[in-house]
C-alpha positions in Angstrom: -8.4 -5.2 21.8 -5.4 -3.7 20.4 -4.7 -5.5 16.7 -1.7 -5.3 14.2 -1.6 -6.0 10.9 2.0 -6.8 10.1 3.8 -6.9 6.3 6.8 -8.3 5.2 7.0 -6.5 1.9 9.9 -7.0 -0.9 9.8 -4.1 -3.7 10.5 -5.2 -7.4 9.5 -1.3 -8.6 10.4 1.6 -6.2 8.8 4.1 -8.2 5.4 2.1 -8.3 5.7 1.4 -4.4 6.5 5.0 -3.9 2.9 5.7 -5.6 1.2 3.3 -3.2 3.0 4.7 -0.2 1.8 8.4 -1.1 -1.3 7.6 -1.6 -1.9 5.0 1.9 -1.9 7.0 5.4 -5.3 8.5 3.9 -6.8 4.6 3.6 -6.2 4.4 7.5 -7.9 7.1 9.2 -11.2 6.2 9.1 -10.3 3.1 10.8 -8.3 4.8 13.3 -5.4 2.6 12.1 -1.8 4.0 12.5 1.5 3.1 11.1 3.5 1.8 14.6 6.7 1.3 12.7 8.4 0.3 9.2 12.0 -0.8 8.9 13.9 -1.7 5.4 16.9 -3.0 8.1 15.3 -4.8 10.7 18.1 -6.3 12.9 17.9 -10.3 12.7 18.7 -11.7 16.1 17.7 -15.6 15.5 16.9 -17.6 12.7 16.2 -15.8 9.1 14.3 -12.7 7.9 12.9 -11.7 4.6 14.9 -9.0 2.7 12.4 -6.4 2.2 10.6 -3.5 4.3 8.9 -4.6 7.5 5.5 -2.4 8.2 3.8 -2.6 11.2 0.0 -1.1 11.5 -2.9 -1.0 14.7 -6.2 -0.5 14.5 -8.3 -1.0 18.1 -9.8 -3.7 16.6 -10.0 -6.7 14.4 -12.8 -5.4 12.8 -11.5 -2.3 11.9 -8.3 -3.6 11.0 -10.4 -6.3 8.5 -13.0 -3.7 7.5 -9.6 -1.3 6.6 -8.1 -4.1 4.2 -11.5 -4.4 2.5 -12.6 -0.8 1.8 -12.8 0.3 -1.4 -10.3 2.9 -1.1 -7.5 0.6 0.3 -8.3 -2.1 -2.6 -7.7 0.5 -5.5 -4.5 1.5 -4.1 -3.2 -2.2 -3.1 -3.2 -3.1 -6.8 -0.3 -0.7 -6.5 1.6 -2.5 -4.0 0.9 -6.2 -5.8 2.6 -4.9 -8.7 5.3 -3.0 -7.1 6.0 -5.9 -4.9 6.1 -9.0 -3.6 4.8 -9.9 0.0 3.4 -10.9 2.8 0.1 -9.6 5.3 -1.2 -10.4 8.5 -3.7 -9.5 10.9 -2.5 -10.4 14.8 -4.6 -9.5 17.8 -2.5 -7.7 21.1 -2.4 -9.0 23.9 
């Protein structure tokens, strides 16, 4: 089944982030994750929003999606993001 890992992400240091950013579509790809969208504007119908970039990613599974998070190669480049930023991540399954 379908799953999205969603980010609410807040950047303190945009050339740090922009580092991570570079460096993450490779980190996907052998999880056959994709980036569905990002928005640094996302348009707040009800209630309140974070200020910051919303990512959205899907991977066909949760598995891949958790096994993704875990590799090696997305860890080393996360530590880029934690310092660049402040956020939020979570792992949703589709319906």
């Amino acid at each position: 089944m379908t799953t999205y890992v969603l980010a609410q992400v807040n950047v303190t240091d945009l050339d740090g982030f922009t580092e991570y950013t570079n460096q993450f579509a490779p980190t996907i790809v052998p999880f056959d994750g994709e980036v569905v969208m990002y928005s640094d504007n996302p348009e707040v119908l009800e209630g309140s929003w974070p200020e910051g970039r919303t990512v959205v990613l899907s991977f066909p599974s949760v598995e891949q999606a958790r096994a993704w998070y875990h590799s090696e190669e997305y860890q080393r480049i996360s530590e880029l993001r934690r310092a660049a930023s402040q956020g939020s991540l979570v792992i949703v399954e589709g319906v």
